[in-house]
C-alpha positions in Angstrom: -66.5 59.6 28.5 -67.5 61.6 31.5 -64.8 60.7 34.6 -65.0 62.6 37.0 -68.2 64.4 38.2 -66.4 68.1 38.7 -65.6 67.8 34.7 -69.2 69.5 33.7 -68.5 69.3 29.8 -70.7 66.5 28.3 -69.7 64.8 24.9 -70.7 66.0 21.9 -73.9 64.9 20.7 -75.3 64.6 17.1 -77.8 66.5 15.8 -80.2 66.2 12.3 -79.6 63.6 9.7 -76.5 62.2 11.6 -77.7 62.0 14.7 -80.6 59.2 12.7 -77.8 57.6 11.3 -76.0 57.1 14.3 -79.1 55.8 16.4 -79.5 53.5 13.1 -76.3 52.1 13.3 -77.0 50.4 16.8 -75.9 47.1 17.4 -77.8 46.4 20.1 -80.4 47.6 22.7 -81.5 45.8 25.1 -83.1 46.7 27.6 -80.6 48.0 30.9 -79.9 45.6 33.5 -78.2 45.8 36.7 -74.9 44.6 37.0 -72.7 42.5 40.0 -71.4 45.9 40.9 -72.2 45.4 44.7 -70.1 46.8 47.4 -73.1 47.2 49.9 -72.0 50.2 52.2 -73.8 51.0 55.5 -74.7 54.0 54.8 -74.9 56.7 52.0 -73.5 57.2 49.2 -73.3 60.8 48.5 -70.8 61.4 45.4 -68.7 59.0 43.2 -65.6 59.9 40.9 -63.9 57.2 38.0 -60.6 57.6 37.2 -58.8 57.1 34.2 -58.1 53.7 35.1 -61.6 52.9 35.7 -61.3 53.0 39.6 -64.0 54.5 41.5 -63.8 56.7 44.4 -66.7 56.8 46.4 -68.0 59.6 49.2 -70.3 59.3 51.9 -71.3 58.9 55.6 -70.4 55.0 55.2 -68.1 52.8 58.0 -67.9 50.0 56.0 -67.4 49.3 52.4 -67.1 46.1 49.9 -66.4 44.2 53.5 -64.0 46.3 54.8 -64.0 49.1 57.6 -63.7 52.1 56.1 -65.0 55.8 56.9 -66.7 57.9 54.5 -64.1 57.8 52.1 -62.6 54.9 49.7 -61.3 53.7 46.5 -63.1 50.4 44.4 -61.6 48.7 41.3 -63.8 48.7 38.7 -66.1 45.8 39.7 -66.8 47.3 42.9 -64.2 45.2 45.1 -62.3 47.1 47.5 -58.7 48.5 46.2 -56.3 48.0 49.3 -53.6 49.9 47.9 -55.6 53.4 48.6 -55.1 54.2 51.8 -57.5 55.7 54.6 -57.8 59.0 55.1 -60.1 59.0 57.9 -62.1 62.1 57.7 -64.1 63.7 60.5 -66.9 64.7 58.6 -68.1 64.0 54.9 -66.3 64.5 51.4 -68.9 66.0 49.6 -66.7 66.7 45.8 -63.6 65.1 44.7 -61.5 66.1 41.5 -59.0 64.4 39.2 -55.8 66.6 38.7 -53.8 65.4 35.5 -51.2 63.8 37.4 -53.8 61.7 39.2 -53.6 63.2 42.7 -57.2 64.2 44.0 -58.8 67.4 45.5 -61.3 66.9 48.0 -63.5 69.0 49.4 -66.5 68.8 52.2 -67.4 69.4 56.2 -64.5 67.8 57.2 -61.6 69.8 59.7 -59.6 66.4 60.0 -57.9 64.1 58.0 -56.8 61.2 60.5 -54.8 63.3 62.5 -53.7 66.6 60.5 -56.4 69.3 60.4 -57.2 70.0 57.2 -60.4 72.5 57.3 -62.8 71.4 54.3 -60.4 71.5 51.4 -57.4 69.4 50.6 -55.1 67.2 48.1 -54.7 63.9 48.5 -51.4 61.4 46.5 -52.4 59.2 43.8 -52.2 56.3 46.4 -54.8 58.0 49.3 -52.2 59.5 51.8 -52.3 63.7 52.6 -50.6 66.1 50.3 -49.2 68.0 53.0 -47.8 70.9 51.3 -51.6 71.7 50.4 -53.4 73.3 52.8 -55.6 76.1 51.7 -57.8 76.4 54.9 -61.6 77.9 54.4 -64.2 78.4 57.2 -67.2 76.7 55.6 -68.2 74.1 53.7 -66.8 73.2 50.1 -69.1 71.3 48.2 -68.4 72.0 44.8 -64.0 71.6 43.1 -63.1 71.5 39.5 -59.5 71.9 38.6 -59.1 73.8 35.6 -56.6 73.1 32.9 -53.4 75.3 34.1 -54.1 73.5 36.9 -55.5 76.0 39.0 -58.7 75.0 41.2 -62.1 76.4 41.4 -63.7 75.7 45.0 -67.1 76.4 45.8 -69.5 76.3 48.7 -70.5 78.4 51.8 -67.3 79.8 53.3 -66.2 83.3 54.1 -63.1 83.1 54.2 -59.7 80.9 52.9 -56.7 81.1 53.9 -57.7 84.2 55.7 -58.7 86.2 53.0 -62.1 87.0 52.4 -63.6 84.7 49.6 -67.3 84.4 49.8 -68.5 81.0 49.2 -65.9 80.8 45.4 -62.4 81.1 45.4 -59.5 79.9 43.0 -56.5 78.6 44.2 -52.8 78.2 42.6 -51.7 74.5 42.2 -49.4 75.1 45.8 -53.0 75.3 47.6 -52.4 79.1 47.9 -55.5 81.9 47.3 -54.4 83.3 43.8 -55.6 87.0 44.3 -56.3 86.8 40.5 -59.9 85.9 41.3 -62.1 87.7 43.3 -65.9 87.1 43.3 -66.7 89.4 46.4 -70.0 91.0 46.4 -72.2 87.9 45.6 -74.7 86.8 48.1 -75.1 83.2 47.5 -76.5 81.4 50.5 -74.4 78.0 49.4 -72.8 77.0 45.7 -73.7 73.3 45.1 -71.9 73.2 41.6 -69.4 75.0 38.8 -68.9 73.9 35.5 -66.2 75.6 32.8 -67.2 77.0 29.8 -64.4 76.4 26.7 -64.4 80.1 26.7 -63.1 80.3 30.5 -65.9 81.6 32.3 -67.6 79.9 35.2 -71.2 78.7 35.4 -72.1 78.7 39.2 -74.9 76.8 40.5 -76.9 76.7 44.1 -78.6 78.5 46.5 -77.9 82.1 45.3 -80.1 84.7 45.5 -78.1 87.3 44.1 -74.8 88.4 42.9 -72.7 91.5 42.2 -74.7 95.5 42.2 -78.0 93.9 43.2 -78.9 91.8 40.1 -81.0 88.6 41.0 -79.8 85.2 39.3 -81.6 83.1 41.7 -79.5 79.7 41.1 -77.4 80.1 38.3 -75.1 82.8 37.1 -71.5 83.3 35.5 -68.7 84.9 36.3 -65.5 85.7 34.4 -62.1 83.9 34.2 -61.2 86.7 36.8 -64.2 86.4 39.3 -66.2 89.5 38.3 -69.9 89.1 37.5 -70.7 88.2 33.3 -73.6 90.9 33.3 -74.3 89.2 29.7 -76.0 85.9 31.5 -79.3 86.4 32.0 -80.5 83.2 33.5 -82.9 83.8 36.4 -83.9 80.6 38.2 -86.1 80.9 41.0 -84.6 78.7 43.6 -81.5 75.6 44.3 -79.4 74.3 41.4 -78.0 70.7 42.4 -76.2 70.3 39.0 -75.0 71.6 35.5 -73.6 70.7 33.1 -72.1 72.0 29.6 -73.0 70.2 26.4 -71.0 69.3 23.3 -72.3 72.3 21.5 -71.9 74.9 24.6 -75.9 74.6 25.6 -76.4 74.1 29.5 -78.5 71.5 31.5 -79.5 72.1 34.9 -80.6 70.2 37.7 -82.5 71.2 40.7 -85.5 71.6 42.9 -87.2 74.8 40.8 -90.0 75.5 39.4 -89.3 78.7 37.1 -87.1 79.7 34.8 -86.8 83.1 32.7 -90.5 83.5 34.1 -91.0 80.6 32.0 -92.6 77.0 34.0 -89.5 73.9 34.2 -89.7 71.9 37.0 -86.3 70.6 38.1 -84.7 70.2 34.9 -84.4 72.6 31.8 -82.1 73.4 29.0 -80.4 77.2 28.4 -78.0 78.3 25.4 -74.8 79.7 25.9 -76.4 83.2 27.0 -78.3 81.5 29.6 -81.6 81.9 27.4 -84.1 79.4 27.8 -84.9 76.9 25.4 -88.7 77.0 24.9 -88.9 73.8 22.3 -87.2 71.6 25.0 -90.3 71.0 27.1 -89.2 67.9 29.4 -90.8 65.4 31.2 -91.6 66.9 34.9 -90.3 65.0 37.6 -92.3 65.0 40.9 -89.0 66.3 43.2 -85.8 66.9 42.9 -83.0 66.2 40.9 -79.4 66.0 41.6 -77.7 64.9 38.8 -77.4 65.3 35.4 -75.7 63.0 32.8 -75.8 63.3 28.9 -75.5 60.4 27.1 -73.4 60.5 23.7 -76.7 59.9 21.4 -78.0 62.7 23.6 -80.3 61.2 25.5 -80.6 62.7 29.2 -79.8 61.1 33.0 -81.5 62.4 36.0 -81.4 61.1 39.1 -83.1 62.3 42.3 -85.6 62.6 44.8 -88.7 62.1 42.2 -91.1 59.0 42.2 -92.8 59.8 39.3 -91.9 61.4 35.9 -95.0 63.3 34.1 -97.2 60.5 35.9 -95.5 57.7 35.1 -93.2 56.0 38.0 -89.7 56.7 37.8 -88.2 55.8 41.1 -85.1 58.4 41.4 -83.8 57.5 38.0 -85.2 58.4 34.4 -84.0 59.6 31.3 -85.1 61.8 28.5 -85.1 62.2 25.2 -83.6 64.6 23.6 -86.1 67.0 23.3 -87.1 66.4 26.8 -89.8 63.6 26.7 -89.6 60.4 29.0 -87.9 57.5 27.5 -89.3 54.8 28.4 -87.3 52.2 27.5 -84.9 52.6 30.8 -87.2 51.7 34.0 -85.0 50.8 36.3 -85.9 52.1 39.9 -83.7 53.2 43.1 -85.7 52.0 45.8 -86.3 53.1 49.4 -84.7 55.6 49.1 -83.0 58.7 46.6 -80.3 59.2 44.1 -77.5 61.2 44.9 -75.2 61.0 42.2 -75.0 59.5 39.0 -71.5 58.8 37.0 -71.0 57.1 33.8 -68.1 54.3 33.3 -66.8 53.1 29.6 -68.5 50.2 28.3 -72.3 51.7 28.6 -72.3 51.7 32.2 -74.0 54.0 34.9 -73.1 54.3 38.7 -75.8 55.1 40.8 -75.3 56.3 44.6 -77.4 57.3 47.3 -79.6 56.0 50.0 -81.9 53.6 48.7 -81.9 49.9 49.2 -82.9 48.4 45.8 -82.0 49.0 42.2 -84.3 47.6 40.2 -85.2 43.6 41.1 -81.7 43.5 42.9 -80.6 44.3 46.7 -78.4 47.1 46.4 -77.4 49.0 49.4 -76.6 52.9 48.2 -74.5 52.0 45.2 -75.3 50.1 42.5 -74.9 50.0 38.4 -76.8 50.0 35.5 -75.5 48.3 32.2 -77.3 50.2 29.6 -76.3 47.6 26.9 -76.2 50.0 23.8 -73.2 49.6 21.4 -72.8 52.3 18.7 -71.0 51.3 15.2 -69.4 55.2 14.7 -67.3 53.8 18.4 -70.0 55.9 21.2 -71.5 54.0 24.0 
């Protein structure tokens, strides 16, 4: 089960033969619901993060949360009632990415220079109970909107900063554990406007995803390319998509999904969602759906089935208020018609049990009153143990 937003590797999927006798073992499938999960912040909800223990921390411009005052930054229990044991960090400006480090404490990254009291400029750790790591302090000059922490426990940051910890880093840089640049990495060169996402391959290279229009000795990736475990442009990629990726992610068998507000890729016509192989190929027999906007994240279900959520009203015609899924191969499914109303999805994160957060800034999910966060209980119990 996905966790944590900043892990881009989906679960494996099944393919053929077993993939028909896994979707013929259901139990049951009825359709999705929305659940009590109602903490009814004042204002939006721009990413969410569940840990292990099925906590959920939740980002956004928000003062008040699950009836408490708290800014832009907070922890839930699983059934959306506020944890009190997570303190408040009190940042200046918004968390825009959060990542799980193995022994539970949190990087965060964003626009914010404060935390409370301490400057802390856009990146920094946080304890397992909320309060400042303040040994880690690795100081860049722009935004950070993108964190993953890889598994020697080095971090990937990405975002639109120049500089961090005074060395020049444009807009990706990898820190040591301490907080520290390591100088192992250097992706200079690239002229990406603003990375809005990075996702690890199993081989150790980096997807990176945004605004980018181009990277290393003048080759054009538009916005998605790869670099190496050591920073250095993977000529080998040859994705070229012609404007923002909002999200990637890495499937069970290595094949990429992205996210986004373009309308080309390869030459080839995909509006905001399309599916690439390893060698950033595109897949011509996945023809999805077309959303009417944007989407901003992407989340593969175990049977395979595909999550979007976004800025799109309608889905190859057919309303879809800011949440769909796919098929598969691409085509609508239309047994999930559950709307985000009056407003747009920003993030979509699955829990165990079948369930899907929602966040964002609309005002209704579904039937129900829900103020920028709600859930979705998708109600589908595999035999073979997937939900």
């Amino acid at each position: 089960m996905l966790t944590d937003r900043s892990r881009r590797t989906a679960r494996p999927f099944l393919r053929g033969a077993t993939a028909g006798l896994a979707l013929a073992a259901t139990l049951a499938s009825a359709q999705p619901t929305v659940d009590g999960f109602d903490p009814n912040p004042n204002g939006t909800v721009t990413r969410m993060t569940v840990q292990p223990d099925g906590k959920v921390l939740v980002a956004g411009f928000f003062t008040q949360i699950a009836a408490q005052f708290r800014s832009r930054f907070v922890r839930l229990a699983a059934d959306g009632t506020f944890d009190g044991g997570f303190a408040s960090t009190g940042p200046d400006n918004t968390i825009i990415d959060a990542s799980l480090q193995p022994d539970g404490k949190i990087v965060i990254g964003g626009a914010f220079t404060f935390l409370g009291a301490t400057a802390r400029n856009r990146v920094a750790r946080l304890n397992t109970n909320g309060t400042l790591d303040s040994a880690f302090n690795p100081n860049a000059d722009g935004d950070v909107s993108a964190v993953i922490v890889l598994p020697n426990g080095k971090i990937i940051i990405g975002g639109a900063f120049s500089t961090v910890g005074g060395l020049p880093r444009s807009s990706v840089a990898r820190l040591n554990a301490d907080g520290s640049v390591d100088p192992g990495f250097d992706a200079q060169g690239n002229s990406f406007t603003v990375i809005r996402a990075l996702a690890l391959q199993a081989d150790g290279r980096i997807l990176v995803a945004g605004s980018l229009s181009g990277f290393g000795a003048g080759q054009f990736y538009g916005g998605l390319t790869r670099v190496h475990a050591d920073g250095a442009l993977d000529g080998s990629f040859t994705a070229n998509v012609a404007s923002t990726v909002w999200d990637v992610v890495i499937e069970g068998n290595g094949d990429i999904l992205i996210g986004g507000d373009f309308g080309t890729v390869n030459s080839q016509q995909r509006r905001a969602i399309a599916r690439l192989d390893a060698s950033g190929t595109l897949y011509t027999d996945f023809t999805p759906s077309i959303p009417s906007d944007r989407v901003n994240s992407v989340v593969v279900q175990a049977d395979g089935r595909i999550l979007l959520g976004g800025s799109f009203t309608q889905v190859n015609g057919t309303a879809r208020a800011g949440i769909a899924r796919l098929t598969h191969n691409g085509s609508l499914d239309t047994t999930l018609d559950i709307g985000a109303n009056g407003g747009i999805v920003n993030d979509l994160v699955e829990q165990a049990g079948g369930r899907v957060l929602v966040g964002g800034t609309f005002t209704q999910l579904g039937t129900q009153p829900r103020s920028r966060i709600g859930r979705i209980q998708l109600q589908e119990v595999f035999a073979n143990g997937f939900d």
